[in-house]
C-alpha positions as CSV (number, residue, x, y, z in Angstrom):
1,X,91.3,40.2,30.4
2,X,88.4,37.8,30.4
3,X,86.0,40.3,32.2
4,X,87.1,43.0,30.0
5,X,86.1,40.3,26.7
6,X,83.2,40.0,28.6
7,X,82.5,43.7,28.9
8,X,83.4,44.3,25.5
9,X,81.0,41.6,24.1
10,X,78.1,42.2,25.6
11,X,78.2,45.7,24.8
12,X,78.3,44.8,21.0
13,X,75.6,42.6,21.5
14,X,73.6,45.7,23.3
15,X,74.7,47.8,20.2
16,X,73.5,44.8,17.9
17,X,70.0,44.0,19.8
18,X,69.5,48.0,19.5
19,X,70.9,48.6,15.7
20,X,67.4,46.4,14.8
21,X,64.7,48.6,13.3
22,X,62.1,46.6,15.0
23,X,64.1,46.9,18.6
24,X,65.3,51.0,17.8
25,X,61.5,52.1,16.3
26,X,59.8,50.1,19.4
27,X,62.7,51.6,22.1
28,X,62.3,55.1,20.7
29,X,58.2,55.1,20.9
30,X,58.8,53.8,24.4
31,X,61.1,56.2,25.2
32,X,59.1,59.0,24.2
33,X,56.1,57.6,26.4
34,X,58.2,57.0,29.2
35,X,59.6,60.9,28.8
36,X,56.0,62.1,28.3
37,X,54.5,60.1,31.5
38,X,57.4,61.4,33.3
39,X,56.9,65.0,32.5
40,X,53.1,64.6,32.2
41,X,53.4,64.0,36.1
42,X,55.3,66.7,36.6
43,X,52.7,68.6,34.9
44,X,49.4,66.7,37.0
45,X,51.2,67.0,39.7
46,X,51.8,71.5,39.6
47,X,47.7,71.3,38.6
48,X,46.8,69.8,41.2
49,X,48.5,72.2,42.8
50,X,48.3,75.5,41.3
51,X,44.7,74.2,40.6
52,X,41.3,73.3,42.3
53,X,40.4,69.6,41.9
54,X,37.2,71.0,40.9
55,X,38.6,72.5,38.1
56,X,41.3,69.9,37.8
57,X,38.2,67.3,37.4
58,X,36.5,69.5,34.8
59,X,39.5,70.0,32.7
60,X,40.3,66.2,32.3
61,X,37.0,65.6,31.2
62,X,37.5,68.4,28.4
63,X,40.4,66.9,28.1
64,X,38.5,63.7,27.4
65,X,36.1,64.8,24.9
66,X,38.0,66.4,22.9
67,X,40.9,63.5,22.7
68,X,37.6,61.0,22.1
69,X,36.7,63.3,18.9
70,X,39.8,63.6,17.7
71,X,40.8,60.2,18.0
72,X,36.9,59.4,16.4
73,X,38.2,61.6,13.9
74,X,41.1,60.2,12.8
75,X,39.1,57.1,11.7
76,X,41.8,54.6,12.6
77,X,44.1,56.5,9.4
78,X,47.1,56.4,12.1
79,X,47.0,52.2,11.8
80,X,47.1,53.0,7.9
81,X,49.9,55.2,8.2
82,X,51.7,53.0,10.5
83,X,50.9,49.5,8.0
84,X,50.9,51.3,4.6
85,X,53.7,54.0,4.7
86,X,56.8,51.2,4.7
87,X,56.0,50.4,1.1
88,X,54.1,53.7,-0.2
89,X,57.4,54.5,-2.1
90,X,56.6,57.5,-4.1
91,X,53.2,58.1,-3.2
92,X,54.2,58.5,0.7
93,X,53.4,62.1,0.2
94,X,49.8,61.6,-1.3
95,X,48.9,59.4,1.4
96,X,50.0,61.5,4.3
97,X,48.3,64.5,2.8
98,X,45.0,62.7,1.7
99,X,45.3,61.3,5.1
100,X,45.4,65.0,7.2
101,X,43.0,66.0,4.8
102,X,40.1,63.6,5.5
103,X,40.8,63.7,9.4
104,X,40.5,67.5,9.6
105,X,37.0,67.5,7.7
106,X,35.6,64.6,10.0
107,X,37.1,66.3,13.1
108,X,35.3,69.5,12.6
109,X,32.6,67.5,11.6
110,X,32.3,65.8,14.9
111,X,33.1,68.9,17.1
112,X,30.4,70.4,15.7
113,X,27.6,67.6,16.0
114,X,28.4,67.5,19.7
115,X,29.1,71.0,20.7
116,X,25.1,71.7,18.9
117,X,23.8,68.4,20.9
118,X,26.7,69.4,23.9
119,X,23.3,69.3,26.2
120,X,22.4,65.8,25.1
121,X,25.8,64.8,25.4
122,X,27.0,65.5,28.2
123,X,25.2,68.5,30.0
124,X,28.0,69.5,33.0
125,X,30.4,70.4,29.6
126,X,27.2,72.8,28.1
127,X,29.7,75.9,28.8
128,X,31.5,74.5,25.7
129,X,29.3,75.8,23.1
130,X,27.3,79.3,25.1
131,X,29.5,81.5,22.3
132,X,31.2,81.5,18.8
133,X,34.9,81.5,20.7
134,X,34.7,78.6,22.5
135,X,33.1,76.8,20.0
136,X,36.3,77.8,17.8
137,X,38.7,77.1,20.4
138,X,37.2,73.6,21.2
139,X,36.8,72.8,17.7
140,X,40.4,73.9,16.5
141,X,42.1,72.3,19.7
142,X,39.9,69.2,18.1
143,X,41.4,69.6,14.7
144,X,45.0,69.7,15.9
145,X,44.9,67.1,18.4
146,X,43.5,64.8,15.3
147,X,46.6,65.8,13.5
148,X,49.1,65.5,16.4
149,X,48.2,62.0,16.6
150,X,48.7,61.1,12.9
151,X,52.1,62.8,12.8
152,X,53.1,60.2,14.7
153,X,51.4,57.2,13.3
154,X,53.4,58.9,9.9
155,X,57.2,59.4,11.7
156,X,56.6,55.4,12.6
157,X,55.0,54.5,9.0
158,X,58.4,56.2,7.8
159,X,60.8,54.2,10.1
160,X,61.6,57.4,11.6
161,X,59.7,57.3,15.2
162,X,62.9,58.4,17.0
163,X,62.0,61.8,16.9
164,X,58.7,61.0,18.4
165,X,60.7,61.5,21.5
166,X,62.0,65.0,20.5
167,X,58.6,65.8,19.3
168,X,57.0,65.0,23.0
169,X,59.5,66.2,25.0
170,X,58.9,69.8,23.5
171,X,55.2,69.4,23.9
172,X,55.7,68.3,27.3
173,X,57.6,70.9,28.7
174,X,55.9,74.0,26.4
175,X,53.0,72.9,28.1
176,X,54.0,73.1,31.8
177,X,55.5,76.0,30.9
178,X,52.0,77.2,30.1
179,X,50.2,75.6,33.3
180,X,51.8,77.9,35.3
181,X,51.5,80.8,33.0
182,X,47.8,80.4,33.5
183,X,47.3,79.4,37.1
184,X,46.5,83.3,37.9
185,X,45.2,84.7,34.6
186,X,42.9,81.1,33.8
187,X,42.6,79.3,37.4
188,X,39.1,77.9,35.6
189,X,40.8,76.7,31.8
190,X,44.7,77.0,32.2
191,X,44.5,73.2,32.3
192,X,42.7,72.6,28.9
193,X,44.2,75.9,27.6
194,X,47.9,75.0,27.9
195,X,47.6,71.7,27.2
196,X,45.7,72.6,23.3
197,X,48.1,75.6,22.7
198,X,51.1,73.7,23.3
199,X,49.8,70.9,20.8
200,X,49.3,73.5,18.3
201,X,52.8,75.1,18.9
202,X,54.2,71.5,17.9
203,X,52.5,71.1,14.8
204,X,54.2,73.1,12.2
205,X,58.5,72.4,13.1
206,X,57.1,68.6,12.9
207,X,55.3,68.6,9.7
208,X,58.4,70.7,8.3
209,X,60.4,67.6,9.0
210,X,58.1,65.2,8.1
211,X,57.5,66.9,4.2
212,X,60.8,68.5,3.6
213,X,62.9,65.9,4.8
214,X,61.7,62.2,5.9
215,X,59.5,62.2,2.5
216,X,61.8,62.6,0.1
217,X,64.4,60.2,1.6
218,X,61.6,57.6,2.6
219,X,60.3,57.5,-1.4
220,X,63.8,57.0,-2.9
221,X,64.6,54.3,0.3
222,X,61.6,52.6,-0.5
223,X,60.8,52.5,-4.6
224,X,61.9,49.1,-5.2
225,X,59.8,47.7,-2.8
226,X,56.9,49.6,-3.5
227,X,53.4,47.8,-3.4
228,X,50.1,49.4,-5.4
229,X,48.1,51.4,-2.7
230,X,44.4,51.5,-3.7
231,X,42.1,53.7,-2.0
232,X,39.1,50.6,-2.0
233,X,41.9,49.0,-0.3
234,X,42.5,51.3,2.6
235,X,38.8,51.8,3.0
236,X,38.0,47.8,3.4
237,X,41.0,48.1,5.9
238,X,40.0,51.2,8.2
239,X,36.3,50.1,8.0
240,X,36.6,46.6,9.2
241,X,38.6,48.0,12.4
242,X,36.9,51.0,13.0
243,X,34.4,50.1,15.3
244,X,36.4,48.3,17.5
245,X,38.6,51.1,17.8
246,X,35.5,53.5,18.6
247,X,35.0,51.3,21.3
248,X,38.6,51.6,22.6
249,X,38.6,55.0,22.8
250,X,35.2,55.5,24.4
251,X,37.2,53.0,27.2
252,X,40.2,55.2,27.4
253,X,39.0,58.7,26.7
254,X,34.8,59.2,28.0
255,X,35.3,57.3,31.2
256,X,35.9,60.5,32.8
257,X,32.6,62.0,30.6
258,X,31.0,59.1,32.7
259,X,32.6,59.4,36.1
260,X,32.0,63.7,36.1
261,X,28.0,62.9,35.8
262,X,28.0,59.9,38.1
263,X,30.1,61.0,40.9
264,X,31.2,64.3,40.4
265,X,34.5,66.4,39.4
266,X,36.5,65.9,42.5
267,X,36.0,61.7,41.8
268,X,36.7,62.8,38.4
269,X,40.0,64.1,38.9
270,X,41.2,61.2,41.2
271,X,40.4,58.8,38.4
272,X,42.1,60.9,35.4
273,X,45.1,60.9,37.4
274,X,45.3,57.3,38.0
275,X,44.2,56.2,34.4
276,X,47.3,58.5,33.4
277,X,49.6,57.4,35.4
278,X,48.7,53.4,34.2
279,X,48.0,54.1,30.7
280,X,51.7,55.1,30.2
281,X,52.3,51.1,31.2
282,X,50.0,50.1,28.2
283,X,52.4,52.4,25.9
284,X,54.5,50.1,25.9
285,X,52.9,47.5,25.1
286,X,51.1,49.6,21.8
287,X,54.8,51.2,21.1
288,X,56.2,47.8,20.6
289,X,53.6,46.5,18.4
290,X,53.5,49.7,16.5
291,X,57.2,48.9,15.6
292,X,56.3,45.1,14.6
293,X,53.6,46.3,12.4
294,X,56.3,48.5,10.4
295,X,58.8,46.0,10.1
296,X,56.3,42.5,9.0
297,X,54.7,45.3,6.8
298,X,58.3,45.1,4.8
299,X,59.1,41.2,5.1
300,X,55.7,39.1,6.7
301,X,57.6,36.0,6.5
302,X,59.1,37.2,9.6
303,X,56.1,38.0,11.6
304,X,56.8,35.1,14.0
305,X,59.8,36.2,15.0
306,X,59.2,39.5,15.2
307,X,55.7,38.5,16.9
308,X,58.0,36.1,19.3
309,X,60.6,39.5,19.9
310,X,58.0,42.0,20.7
311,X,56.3,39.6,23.3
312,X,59.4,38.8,24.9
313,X,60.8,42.6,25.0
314,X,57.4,44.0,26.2
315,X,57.4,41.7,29.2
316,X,61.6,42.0,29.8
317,X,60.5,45.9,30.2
318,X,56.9,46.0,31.7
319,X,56.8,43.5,34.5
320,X,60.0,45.5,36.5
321,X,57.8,48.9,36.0
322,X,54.4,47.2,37.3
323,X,56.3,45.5,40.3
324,X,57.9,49.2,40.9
325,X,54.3,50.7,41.1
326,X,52.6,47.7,43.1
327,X,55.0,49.2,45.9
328,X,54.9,53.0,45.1
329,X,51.4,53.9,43.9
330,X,50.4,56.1,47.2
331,X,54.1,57.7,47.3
332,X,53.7,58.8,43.5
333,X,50.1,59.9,44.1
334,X,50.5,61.4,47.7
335,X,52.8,64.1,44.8
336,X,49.4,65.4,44.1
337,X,47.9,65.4,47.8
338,X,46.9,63.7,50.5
339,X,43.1,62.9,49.2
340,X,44.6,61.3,45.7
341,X,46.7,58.8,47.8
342,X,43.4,57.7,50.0
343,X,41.0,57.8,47.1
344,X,43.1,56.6,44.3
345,X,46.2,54.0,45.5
346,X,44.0,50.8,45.4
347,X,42.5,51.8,41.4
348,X,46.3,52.9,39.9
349,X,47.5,49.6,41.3
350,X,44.6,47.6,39.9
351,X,44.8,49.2,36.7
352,X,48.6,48.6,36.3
353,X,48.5,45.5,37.0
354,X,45.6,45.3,33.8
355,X,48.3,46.0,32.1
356,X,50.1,42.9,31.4
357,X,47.3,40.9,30.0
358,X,47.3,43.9,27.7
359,X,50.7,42.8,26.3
360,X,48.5,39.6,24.8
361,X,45.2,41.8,23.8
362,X,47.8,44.1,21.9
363,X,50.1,41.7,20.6
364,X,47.1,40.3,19.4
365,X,46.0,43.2,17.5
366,X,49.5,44.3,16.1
367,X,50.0,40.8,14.1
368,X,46.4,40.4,12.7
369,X,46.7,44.3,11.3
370,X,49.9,43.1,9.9
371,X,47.5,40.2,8.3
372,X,44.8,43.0,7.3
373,X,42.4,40.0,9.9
374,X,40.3,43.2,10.7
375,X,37.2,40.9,11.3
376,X,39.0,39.4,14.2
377,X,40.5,42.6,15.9
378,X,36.7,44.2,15.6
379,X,35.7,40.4,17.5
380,X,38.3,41.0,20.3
381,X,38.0,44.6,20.8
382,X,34.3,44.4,21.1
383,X,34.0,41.5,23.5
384,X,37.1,43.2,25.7
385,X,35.6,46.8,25.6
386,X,32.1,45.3,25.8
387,X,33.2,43.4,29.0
388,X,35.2,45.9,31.1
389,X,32.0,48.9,30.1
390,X,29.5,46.6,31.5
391,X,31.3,45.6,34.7
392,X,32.8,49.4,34.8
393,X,28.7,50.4,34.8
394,X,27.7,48.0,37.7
395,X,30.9,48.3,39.8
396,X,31.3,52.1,39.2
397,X,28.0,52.2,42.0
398,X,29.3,49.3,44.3
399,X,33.0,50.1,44.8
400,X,33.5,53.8,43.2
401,X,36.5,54.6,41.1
402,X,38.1,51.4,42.4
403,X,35.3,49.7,40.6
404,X,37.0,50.8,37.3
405,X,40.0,49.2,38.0
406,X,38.3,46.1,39.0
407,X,36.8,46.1,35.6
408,X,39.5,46.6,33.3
409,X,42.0,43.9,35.0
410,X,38.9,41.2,34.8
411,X,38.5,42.4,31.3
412,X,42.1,42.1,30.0
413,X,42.8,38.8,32.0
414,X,39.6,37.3,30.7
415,X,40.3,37.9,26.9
416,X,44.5,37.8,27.3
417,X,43.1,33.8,28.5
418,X,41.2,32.7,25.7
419,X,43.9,34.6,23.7
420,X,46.7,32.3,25.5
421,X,44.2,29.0,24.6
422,X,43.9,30.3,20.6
423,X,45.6,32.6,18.8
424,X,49.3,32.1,20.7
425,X,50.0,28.9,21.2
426,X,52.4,29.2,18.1
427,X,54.1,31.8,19.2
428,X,54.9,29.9,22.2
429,X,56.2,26.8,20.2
430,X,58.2,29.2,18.3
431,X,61.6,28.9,19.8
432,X,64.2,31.5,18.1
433,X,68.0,30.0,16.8
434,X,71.2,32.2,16.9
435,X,71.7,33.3,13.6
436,X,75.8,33.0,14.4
437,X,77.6,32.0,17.5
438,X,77.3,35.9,20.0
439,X,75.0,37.2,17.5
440,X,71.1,38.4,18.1
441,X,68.3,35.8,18.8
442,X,66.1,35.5,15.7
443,X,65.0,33.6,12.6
444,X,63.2,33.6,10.1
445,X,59.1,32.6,10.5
């Protein structure tokens, strides 16, 4: 009887701990990363098969580019959507249109600028811009990776990021799907071409949702507690942070612009693989803050708690996964081939392991955009992208691809440090109280 009490209890506490919008937004965007990574190496792993690395290599770095310009064009509007959207009340749909709008001008913008200088650039991607058809294509795949982003930085913004999962899943399989479709009528693009049309495919069934559907209810949900938006307002708040984020993408998306000139496209596609692989470990980390930024967006005097939760979830969930790829890195990359195991095991465990000083840097940047401290998130983001470029420069020729992963777990530790000695040492005083006897750790800030 007692075990079954037992039983019993702590599955209404699980119910409880999940029921929390902070815990069910932050679990879903998880989930969906965790299905996307999962099917994303199903996916790597059929082009490295049905695929050259040559072209493998080239791809990614398409890949690369045009995820870098769409990201530069979204000019940080996803962290608006994500911090402005829980109190837009009635003008939610304004600022999700006004948002789409702006980001598809400065993404064809920026596809064109480099595709006209694609020589200066980056000369091994030149192909890109020799007729008025791939210059289309590489500008519209531009265009609606931009928006695919956004569309989720909006389903979070409208406490409705558990159908980022649904939304992923479909992209994920449409484009293996696709991969193999292509592997005998484009063994040079199938790669770049499956993964753009599938985004596209994924575009309009979301958006449907999104206007017909999560708008409406999310306007008469949230008109009481509707705050002025004012468009000087969101300017001063995507200026002071776009810079640093620049700099983060150049980190995450034109290392592989870097690696294809310095070392070539087989080095190129070991190190895409790798970073893909790890970066799904940092999801977590940006998922869960993502969800904190909603939720202090609606009540701040929590932020402490929720700041406290998010740390103490994060790490409950991401040291397991990084112990489990400490021990399985060549097994999971030996999937691709014999030569990604050799060349790549020591880099994918170096930059996992990067990943849980990242749970600070993020943290970090979640709760000062919750305090619109922009200043301070541009201060860390350019000393921790500043750091890990420069060593990624000089041990990039010492150590090859493993050099990369050198740099980014010096980085992360480095910064997540002086983080530890400033900003959170009140978050570590912060010691949560039970609400009610059996009920969910919290309090208020």
């Amino acid at each position: 009887m007692s075990v079954n009490h037992s039983v019993f209890t702590s599955v209404t506490r699980l119910i409880a701990h999940v029921r929390e919008p902070l815990y069910r937004n932050g679990y879903a965007l998880i989930l969906s990363s965790a299905t996307t990574s999962g099917l994303g190496l199903v996916y790597w792993v059929l082009a490295a098969r049905f695929y050259t690395t040559e072209a493998v290599g080239l791809n990614t770095a398409m890949l690369s580019m045009m995820m870098f310009l769409g990201g530069a064009a979204q000019l940080n509007l996803v962290n608006v959507l994500n911090r402005f959207l829980p109190r837009a009340g009635q003008v939610t749909r304004r600022l999700i249109i006004y948002v789409y709008l702006v980001s598809i001008i400065a993404a064809l913008a920026f596809s064109l600028v480099f595709l006209f200088g694609i020589n200066i650039w980056s000369p091994a991607l030149s192909f890109l811009a020799k007729n008025g058809l791939t210059i289309l294509g590489f500008t519209l795949a531009t265009i609606t990776w931009c928006i695919f982003a956004l569309q989720d930085g909006a389903l979070t913004g409208l406490r409705q990021a558990t159908w980022v999962p649904v939304e992923n899943t479909v992209f994920a399989l449409a484009k293996i799907l696709l991969l193999i479709l292509f592997a005998k009528t484009l063994p040079r693009y199938g790669v770049f071409a499956s993964w753009t049309i599938s985004v596209a495919l994924a575009l309009l069934p979301i958006n449907i949702l999104i206007f017909r559907r999560l708008i409406p209810q999310h306007a008469r949900a949230t008109e009481s507690q509707a705050s002025p938006i004012l468009p000087a307002q969101i300017v001063k708040y995507v200026s002071n942070d776009y810079l640093g984020y620049l700099l983060w993408m150049a980190m995450t998306t034109l290392l592989p612009i870097i690696v294809v000139q310095r070392v070539g496209a087989e080095a190129t596609a070991y190190y895409y693989f790798c970073e893909t692989i790890a970066y799904s470990l940092y999801l977590i980390s940006r998922n869960m803050g993502m969800s904190l930024i909603t939720e202090a967006a609606l009540d701040q005097t929590r932020l402490k708690a929720y700041s406290y939760q998010a740390l103490v979830g994060t790490a409950r969930l991401l040291i397991p996964v990084v112990v489990a790829m400490l021990i399985g890195a060549p097994y999971i990359l030996r999937l691709f081939g014999k030569d990604y195991a050799v060349e790549g095991t020591n880099l994918l465990r170096l930059l996992c392991l990067s990943a849980i000083p990242n749970v600070i840097t993020s943290l970090f940047t979640s709760i000062a955009r919750v305090q619109r401290r922009m200043t301070a998130i541009v201060i860390m983001l350019v000393s921790l992208c500043g750091l890990i470029l420069t060593l990624t420069y000089f041990l990039l020729g010492w150590f090859g691809i493993t050099g990369i992963g050198i740099a980014w777990l010096a980085g992360q530790t480095i910064i997540a440090g002086i983080l530890l000695l400033t900003e959170f040492r009140g978050i570590f005083r912060f010691i949560p109280q039970k609400q009610q006897r059996g009920g969910p750790h919290d309090s208020a800030a």
